[in-house]
VOGU-3710 file (C-alpha; in Angstrom, 3 decimals, decimal comma):
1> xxxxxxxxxx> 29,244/29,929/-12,305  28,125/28,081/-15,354  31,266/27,521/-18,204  29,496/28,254/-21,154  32,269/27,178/-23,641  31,375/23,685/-22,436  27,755/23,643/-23,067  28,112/22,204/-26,437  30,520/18,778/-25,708  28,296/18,370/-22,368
11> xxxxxxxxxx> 25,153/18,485/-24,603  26,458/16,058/-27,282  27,854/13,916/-24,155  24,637/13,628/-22,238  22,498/13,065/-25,909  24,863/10,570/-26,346  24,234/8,595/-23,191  20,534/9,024/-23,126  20,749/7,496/-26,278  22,595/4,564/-24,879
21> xxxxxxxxxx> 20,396/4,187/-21,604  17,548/4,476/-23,510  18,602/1,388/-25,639  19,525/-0,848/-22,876  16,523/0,334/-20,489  13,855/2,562/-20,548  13,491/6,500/-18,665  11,922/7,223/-16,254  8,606/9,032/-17,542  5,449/9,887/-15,867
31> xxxxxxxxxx> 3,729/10,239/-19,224  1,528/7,167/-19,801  2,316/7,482/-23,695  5,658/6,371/-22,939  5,104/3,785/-20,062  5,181/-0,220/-20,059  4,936/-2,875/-18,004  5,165/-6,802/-17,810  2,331/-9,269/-18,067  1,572/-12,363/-16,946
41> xxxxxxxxxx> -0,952/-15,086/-17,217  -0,817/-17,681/-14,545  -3,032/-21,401/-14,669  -2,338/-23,826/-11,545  -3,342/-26,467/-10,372  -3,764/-27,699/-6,703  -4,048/-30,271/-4,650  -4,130/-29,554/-1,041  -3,994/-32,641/1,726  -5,361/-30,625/4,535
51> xxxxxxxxxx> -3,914/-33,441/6,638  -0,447/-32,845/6,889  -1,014/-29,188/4,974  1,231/-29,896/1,885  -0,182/-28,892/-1,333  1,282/-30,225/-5,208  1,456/-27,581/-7,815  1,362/-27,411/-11,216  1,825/-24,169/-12,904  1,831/-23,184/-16,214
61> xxxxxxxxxx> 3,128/-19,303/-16,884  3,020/-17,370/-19,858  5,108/-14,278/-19,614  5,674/-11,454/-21,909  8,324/-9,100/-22,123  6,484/-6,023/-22,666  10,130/-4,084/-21,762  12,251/-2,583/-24,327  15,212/-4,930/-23,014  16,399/-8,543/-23,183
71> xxxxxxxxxx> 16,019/-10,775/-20,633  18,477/-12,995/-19,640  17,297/-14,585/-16,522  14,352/-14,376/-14,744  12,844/-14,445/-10,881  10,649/-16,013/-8,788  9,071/-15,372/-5,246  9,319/-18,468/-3,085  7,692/-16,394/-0,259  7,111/-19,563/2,100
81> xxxxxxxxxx> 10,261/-20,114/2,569  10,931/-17,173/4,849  8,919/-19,571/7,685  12,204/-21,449/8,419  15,009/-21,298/11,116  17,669/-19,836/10,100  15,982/-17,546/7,026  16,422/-13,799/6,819  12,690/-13,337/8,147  13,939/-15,160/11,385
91> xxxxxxxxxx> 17,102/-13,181/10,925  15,619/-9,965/11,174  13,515/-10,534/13,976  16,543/-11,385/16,233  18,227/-8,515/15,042  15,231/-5,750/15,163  15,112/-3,341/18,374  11,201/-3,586/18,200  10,156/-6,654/16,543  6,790/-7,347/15,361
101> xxxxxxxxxx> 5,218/-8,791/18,678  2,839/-11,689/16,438  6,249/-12,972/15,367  7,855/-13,280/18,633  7,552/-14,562/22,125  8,750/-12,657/25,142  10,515/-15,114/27,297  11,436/-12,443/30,145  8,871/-10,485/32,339  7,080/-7,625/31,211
111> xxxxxxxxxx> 9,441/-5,042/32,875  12,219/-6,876/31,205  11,351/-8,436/28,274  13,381/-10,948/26,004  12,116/-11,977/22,733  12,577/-15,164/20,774  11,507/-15,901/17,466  8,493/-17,864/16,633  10,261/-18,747/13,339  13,154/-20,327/15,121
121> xxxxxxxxxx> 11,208/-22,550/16,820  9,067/-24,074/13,925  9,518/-27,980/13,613  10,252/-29,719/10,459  5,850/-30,317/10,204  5,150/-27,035/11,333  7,864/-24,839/8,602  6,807/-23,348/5,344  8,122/-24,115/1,934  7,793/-23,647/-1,343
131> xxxxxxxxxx> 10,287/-26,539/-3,414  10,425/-26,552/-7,517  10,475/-29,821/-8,864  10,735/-28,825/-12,353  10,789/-26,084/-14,519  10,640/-25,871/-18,591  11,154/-22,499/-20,562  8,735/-23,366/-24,103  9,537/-27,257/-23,170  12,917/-27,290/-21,804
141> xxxxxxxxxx> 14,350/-28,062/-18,911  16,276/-24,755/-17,455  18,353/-24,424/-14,891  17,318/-22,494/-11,642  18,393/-22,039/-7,983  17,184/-21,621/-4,873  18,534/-18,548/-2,513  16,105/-18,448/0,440  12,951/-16,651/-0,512  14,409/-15,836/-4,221
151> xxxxxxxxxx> 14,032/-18,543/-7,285  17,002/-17,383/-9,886  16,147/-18,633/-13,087  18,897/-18,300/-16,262  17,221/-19,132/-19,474  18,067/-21,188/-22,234  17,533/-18,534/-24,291  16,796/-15,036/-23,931  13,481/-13,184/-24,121  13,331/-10,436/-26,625
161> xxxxxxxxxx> 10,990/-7,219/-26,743  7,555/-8,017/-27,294  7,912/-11,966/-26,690  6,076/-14,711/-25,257  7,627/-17,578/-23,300  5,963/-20,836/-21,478  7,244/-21,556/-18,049  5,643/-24,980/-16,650  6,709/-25,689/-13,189  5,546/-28,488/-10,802
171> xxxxxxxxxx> 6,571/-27,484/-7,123  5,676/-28,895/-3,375  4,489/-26,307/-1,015  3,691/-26,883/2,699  1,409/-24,683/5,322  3,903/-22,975/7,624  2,049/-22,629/11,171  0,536/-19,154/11,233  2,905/-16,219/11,959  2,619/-14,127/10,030
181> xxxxxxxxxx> 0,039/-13,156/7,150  -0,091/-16,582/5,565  -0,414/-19,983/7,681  -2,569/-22,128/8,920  -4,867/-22,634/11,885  -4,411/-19,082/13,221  -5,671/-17,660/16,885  -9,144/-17,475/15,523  -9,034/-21,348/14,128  -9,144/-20,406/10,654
191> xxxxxxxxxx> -7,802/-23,622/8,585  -6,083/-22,423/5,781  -4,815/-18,246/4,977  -3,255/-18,733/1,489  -1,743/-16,137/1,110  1,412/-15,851/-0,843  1,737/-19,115/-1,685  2,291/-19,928/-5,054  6,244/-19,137/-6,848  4,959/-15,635/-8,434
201> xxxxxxxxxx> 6,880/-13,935/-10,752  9,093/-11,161/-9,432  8,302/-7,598/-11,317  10,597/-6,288/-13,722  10,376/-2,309/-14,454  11,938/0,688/-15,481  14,404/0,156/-12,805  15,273/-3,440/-13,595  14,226/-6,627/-11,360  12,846/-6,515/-7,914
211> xxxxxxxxxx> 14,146/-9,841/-6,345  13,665/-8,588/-2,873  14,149/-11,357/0,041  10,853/-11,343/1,666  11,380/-9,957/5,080  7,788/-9,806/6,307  6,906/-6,168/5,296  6,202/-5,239/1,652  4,749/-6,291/-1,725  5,034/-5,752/-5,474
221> xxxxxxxxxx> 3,470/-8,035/-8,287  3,244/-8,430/-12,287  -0,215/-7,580/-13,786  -2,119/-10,804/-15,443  -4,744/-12,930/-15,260  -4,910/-15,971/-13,104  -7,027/-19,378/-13,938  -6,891/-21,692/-10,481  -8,162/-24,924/-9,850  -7,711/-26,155/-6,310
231> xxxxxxxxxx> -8,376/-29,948/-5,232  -9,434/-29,664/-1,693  -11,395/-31,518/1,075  -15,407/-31,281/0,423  -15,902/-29,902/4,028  -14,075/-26,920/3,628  -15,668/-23,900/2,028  -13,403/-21,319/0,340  -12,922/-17,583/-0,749  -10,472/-14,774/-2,246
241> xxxxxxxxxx> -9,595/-13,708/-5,136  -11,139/-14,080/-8,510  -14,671/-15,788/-9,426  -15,818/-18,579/-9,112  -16,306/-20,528/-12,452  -18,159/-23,771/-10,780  -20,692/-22,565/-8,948  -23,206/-25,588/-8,739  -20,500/-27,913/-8,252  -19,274/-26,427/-4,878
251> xxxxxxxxxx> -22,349/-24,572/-3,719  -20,278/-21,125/-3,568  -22,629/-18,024/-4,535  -25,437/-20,213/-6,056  -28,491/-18,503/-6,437  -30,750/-20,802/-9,052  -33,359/-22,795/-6,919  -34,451/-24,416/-10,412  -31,168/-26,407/-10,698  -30,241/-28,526/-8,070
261> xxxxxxxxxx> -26,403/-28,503/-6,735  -24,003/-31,041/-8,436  -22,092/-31,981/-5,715  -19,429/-34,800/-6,268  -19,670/-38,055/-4,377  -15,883/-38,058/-4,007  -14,546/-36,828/-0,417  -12,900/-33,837/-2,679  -14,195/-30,760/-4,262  -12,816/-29,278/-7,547
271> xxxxxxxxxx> -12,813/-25,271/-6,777  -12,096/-22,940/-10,140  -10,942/-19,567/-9,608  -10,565/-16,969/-12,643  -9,394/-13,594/-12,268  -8,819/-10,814/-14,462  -6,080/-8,624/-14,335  -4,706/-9,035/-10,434  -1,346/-8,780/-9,494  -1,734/-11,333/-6,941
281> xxxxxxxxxx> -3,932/-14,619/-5,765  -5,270/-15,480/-2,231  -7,524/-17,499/-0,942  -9,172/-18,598/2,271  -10,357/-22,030/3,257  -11,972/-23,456/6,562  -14,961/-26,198/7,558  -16,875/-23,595/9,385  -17,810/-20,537/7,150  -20,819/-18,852/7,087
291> xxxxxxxxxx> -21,013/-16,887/4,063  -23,335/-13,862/3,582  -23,155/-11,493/0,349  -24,831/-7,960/0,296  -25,247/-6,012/-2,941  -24,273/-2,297/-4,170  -26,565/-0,285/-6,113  -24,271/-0,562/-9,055  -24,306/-4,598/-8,714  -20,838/-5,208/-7,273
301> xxxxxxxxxx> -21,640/-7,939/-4,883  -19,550/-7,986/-1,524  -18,748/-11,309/0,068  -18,345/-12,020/4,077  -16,882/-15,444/4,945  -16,306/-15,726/8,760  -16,646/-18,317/11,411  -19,803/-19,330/12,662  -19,421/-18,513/16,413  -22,257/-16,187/18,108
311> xxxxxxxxxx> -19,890/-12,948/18,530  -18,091/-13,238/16,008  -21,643/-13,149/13,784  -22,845/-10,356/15,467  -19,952/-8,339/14,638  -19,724/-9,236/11,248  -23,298/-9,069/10,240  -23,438/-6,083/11,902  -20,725/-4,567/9,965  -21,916/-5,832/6,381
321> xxxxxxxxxx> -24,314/-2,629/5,538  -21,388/-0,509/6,915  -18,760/-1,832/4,140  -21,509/-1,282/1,347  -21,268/2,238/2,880  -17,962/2,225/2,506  -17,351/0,743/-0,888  -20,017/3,353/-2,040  -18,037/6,333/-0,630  -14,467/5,157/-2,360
331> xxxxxxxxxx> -16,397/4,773/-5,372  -17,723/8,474/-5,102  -14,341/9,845/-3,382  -11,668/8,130/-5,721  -13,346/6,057/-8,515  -15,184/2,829/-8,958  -14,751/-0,056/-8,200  -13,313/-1,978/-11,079  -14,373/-5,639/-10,384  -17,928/-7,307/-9,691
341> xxxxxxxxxx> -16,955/-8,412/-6,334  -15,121/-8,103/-3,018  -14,304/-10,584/-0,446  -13,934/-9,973/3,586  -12,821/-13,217/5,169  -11,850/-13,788/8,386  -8,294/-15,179/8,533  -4,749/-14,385/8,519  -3,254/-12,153/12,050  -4,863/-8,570/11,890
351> xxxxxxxxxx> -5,450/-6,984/8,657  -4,349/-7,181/5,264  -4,817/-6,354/1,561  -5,335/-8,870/-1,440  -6,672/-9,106/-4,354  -10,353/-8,605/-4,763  -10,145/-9,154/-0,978  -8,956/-8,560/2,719  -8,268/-10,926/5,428  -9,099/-9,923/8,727
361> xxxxxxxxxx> -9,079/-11,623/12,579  -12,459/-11,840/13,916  -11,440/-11,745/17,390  -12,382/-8,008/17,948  -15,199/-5,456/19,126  -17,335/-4,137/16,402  -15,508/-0,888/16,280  -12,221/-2,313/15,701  -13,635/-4,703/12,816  -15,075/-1,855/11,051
371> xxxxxxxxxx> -12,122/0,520/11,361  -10,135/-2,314/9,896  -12,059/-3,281/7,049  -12,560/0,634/6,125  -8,564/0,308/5,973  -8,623/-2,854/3,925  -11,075/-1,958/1,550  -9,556/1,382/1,233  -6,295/-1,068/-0,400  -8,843/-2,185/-3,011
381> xxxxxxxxxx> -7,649/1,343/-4,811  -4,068/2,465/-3,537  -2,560/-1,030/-3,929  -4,842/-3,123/-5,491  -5,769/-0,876/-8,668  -2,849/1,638/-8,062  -0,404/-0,880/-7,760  2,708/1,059/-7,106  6,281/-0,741/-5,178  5,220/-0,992/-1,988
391> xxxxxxxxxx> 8,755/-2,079/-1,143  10,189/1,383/-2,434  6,751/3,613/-1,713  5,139/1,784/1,223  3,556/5,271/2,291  1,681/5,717/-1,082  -0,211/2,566/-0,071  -0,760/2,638/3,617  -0,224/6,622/4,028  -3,027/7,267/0,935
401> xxxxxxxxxx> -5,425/4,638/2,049  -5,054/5,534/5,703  -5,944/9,024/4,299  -9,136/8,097/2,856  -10,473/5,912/5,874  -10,217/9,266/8,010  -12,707/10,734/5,900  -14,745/7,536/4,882  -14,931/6,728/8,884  -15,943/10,623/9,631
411> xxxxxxxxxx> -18,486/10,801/6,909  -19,961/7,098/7,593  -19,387/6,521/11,106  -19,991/10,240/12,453  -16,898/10,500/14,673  -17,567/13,999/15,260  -13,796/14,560/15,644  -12,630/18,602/15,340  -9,679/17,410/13,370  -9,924/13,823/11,636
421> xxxxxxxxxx> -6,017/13,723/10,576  -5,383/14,428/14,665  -4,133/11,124/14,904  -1,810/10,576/12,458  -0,316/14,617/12,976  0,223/13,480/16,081  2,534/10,051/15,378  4,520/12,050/13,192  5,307/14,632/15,479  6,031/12,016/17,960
431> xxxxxxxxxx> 8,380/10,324/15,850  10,113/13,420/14,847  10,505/13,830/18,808  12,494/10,573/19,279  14,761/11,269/17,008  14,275/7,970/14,951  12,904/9,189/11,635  13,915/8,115/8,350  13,289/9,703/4,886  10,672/8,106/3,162
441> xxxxxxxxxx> 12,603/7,101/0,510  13,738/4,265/2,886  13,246/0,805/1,608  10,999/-0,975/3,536  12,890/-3,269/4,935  15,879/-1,191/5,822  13,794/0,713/8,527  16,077/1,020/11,454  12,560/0,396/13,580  9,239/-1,216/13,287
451> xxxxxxxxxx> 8,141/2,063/14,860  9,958/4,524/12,499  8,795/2,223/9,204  5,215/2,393/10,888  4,371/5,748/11,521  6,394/6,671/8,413  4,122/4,560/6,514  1,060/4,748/7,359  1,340/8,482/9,748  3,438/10,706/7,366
461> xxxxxxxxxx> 2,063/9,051/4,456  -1,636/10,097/5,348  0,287/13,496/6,270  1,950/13,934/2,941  -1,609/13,721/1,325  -3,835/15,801/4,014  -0,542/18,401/3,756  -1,200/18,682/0,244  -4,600/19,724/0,632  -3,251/22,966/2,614
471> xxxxxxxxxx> -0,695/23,283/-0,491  -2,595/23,158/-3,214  -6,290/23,655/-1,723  -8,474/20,947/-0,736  -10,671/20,697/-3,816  -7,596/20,549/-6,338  -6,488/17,402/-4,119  -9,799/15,823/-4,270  -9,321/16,257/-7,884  -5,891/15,214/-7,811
481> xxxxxxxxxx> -7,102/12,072/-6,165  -9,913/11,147/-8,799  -7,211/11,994/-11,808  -4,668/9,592/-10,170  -6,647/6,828/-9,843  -8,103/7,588/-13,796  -4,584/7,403/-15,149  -2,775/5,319/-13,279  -5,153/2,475/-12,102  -3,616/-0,865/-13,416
491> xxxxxxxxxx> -0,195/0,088/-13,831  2,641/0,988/-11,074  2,885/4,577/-10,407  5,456/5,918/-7,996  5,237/9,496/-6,524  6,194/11,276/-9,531  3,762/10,423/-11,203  1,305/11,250/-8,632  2,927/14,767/-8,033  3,044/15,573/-11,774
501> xxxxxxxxxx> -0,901/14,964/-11,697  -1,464/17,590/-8,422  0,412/19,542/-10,143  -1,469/19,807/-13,659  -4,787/20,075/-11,651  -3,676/22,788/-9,319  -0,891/24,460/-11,815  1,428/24,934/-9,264  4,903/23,977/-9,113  5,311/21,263/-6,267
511> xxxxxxxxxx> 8,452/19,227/-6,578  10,176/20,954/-4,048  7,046/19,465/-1,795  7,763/15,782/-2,804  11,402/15,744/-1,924  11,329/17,966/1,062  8,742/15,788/2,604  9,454/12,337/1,402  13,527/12,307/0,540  14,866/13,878/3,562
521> xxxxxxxxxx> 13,765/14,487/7,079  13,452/17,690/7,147  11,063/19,689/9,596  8,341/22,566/9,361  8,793/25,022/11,783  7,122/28,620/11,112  7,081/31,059/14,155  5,540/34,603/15,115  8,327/36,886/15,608  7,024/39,861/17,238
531> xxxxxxxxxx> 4,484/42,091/16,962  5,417/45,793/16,552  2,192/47,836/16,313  0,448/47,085/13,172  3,508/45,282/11,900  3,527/41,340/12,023  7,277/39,685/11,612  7,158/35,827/11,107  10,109/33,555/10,797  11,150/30,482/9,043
541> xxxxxxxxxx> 12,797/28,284/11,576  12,500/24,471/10,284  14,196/23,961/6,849  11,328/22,826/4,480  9,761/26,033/3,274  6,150/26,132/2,961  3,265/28,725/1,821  1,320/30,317/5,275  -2,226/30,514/5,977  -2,534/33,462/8,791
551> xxxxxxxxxx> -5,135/34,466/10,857  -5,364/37,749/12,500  -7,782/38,884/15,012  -8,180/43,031/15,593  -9,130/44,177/18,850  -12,429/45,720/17,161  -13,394/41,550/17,441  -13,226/41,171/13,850  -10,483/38,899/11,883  -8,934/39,116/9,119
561> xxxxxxxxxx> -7,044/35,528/6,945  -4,061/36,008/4,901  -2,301/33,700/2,618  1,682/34,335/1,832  2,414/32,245/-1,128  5,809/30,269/-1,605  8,150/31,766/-4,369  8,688/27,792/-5,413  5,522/27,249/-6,481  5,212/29,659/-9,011
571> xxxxxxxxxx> 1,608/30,517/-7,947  -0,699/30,474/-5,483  -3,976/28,285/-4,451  -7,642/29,470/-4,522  -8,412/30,751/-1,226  -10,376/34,136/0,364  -7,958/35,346/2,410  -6,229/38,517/1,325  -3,196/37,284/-0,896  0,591/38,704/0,161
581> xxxxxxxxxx> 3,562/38,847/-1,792  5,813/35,442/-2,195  8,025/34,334/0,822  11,391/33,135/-0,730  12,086/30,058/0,939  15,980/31,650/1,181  14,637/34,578/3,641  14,520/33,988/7,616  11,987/36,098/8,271  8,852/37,837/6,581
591> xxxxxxxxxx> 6,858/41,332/7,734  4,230/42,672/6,279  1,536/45,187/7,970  -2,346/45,166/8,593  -4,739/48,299/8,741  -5,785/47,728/12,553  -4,797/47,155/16,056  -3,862/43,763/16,157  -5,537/41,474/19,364  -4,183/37,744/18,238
601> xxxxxxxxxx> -2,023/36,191/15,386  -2,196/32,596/14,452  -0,382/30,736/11,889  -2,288/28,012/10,021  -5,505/27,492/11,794  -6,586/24,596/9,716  -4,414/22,364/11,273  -2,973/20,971/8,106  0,510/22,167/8,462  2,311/19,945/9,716
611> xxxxxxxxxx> 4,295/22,528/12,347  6,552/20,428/14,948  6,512/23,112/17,360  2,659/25,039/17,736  3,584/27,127/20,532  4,937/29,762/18,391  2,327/29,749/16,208  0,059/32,164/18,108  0,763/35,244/19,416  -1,079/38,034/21,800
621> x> -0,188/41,522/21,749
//
């Protein structure tokens, strides 16, 4: 029971400290009126000895404090320095029950095996590193140090709200061999994956600095533009992010016949990048490219670099008219496309989202390369435009772009599939059965499992969504969806702000959804009781509480669909089926009768409700 003689001093006492919090660091709001965020601009220079894979940097970083606090220090990512003996990366992997199989090699038998490192192994020519030289804040020298994957810069002096500060940094970076998303000379002989490999600012938020130890999992990046020049051999042909501001000096996208090429004389080529609001920069390099471009209707030109061998250019040429599908659907089903281009390269050690660009291994049948790039490309929106923490929200990335590449692969591909979310149902349930789920909530990296952080990711992520759609009704997601990606695209939105949007379109209440499903592990289990005569009892068995869709079939052969709405959402969604009274979520069990002889009774026969246990979900007479 509430003491209402203290209402007043708690009042003043909590006004007090808002007032306080709110001067030392912002609130958390999901009203884009109030939000801010960080920006950078980032111009480097490169030269890369593709010799002994060492690169020299120069970088020149103008950061602005877009935050309502001071800052006192600032971070860097030194992200190559994870591919050393003895770094947390390699620490983790000896550590891990199920480690990440690229990363290791089993040693034992296959019945027994034992897995070492790759990491630990590396030589001192094979390693990856990232080493400052020097660093100036506006000119002068700072101090910094080095902590494994984390540079931890303290200022000479602080930067206030609304300022701009110069950081110019010269640094020494070298290849590590290829392990794991960045290296060189991976399995399919690709030179050169850059990925990660420049010292990139680390994000500061509403919830204060994100120096995270790179670990080999996540991402999470300040907005800015980027201006690269890279100094490279004249063999190699390269591709990622950005445009391409030279193009009749390195022959890359050149398309006037009246103008000859202006290549150098000089055994190196002078490659300049510039991209536009990214929160990231890769790029690709290797002697033996082909390069094909197709075009969308709306001009966005789509770029394939991959290695001319005779399978792999089946494959890919094959697959080119397939991602213009694609690109075209995510541009009808979420929004468009907010850049003029999009590069798939072959490199890197599976799959993987950049900016303006995927890397993917060639070494795979046709079905598998386009299944993968619909998943990449899908990361073009929820990462890449929606750039939320994927270190804190990993599952509104992979989970929400998962999501969409069921229906992009059913609509494009024809899969013909009775259920198109069968797949990812079905990990979840599986990992629910073993007993090793954790909340979503879970950082990242602190996954007890690879297998628990997977199919939490990517499984019950794409759950949480398709789920949704049996909330709230599948057209108020689908609007949800295109809303999201209106309001939020170029800034970091975490699920909050995502909820608060499904629930303006559908005007239902729904944040008992979010943190039943996503901050504990809770299960849905919804049974048929009994059948007494015309009287149906059902009962609430798991602990997250949900609305029911209910089918029931009369013995005269004809069927009848009701919906029983969920007290906590203050409302129900549009739907035909004859509408019940609320179920409060605090009752066991629920009867209500029908005006016929009742044949069969089953709960949810969409599919969408994520029920652990389906055996009690039907029911003869």
């Amino acid at each position: 029971m509430r003491i209402y003689f203290l209402t007043t001093l708690l009042v003043l006492f909590f006004t007090s400290c808002s007032i306080a919090q709110t001067q030392n660091k912002t609130v958390l709001s999901t009203s884009t009126s109030r939000y801010w965020q960080q920006h950078v601009d980032y111009t480097m220079d490169i030269t890369m000895d593709v010799e002994n894979f060492q690169y020299e940097g120069k970088q020149k970083l103008v950061y602005t404090n877009n935050s309502p606090d001071i800052l006192n220090k600032v971070f860097y990512h030194l992200y190559f320095n994870a591919f050393q003996p003895g770094s947390e990366m390699d620490a983790r992997l000896k550590t891990i029950q199920d480690p990440d199989r690229r990363m290791v090699t089993n040693i034992g038998t296959r019945e027994n095996p034992v897995f070492e490192s790759k990491i630990s192994k590396l030589q001192a020519d094979e390693i990856g590193f990232i080493k400052v030289q020097s660093l100036n804040q506006n000119g002068i020298p700072i101090s910094y140090k080095v902590e494994g994957t984390i540079l931890e810069v303290t200022l000479n002096n602080p930067i206030k709200q609304g300022e701009k500060v110069v950081f110019d940094m010269n640094f020494l970076g070298q290849v590590p061999v290829q392990i794991r998303r960045s290296g060189r000379n991976n399995k399919c002989g690709v030179a050169l994956s850059m990925t990660q490999w420049y010292p990139k600012m680390v994000e500061y938020d509403f919830e204060g600095w994100h120096a995270d130890p790179y670990i080999a999992r996540e991402f999470y990046g300040v907005w800015g533009d980027f201006d690269v020049t890279i100094h490279i051999d004249k063999n190699y042909m390269l591709g990622g992010t950005g445009y391409v501001q030279n193009p009749q000096e390195v022959g890359f996208g050149y398309e006037n016949p009246k103008l000859p090429l202006k290549l150098p004389k000089s055994n190196t080529l002078i490659w300049n990048f510039k991209a536009p609001n990214v929160h990231d920069f890769t790029w690709v390099a290797d002697v033996n490219f082909v390069h094909d471009t197709q075009k969308l209707n709306n001009g966005t030109v789509l770029h394939f670099l991959y290695k001319d061998e005779q399978e792999t250019q089946q494959n890919w040429k094959k697959m080119q008219p397939i991602a213009v599908q694609t690109m075209e659907f995510y541009n009808d089903y979420i929004g468009e496309y907010d850049y003029d281009q999009y590069s798939i390269i072959q490199g890197g050690d599976g799959g993987m989202e950049y900016a303006m660009c995927t890397l993917i291994t060639g070494d795979r049948n046709y079905l598998s390369l386009v299944g993968t790039m619909m998943h990449e490309m899908g990361h073009a929106w929820f990462q890449f435009a929606l750039a939320t923490n994927e270190n804190k929200y990993e599952w509104m990335d992979e989970g929400f772009t998962s999501f969409v590449e069921a229906i992009a692969s059913d609509k494009i591909m024809h899969n013909k599939k009775e259920f198109i979310f069968e797949s990812p149902y079905n990990y979840y349930y599986y990992m629910v059965s073993t007993g090793q789920e954790e909340a979503l909530v879970t950082h990242s990296d602190r996954y007890s499992t690879n297998l628990s952080y997977g199919i939490s990711a990517y499984d019950k992520g794409s759950v949480f969504l398709a789920q949704l759609g049996y909330v709230i009704g599948w057209g108020n997601l689908e609007k949800s969806i295109k809303e999201y990606y209106k309001q939020w695209a170029g800034k970091h939105p975490n699920p909050n702000d995502f909820i608060r949007i499904a629930e303006k379109v559908s005007d239902l209440e729904l944040d008992w959804y979010l943190n039943e499903f996503t901050q504990t592990t809770h299960t849905i289990d919804y049974g048929i009781n009994r059948i007494i005569g015309q009287t149906i009892v059902l009962e609430r068995i798991g602990r997250i509480p949900m609305p029911i869709d209910l089918e029931v079939l009369y013995i005269d052969g004809s069927k009848e669909l009701f919906y029983i709405p969920l007290n906590l959402m203050r409302g129900e969604k549009p739907t035909n089926a004859t509408i019940l009274s609320d179920w409060g979520w605090a009752y066991p069990t629920y009867t209500f009768e029908v005006s016929k002889k009742i044949k069969e009774v089953i709960i949810d026969p969409s599919q969408l409700l994520a029920d652990i246990v389906k055996e009690n979900n039907i029911l003869k007479k």
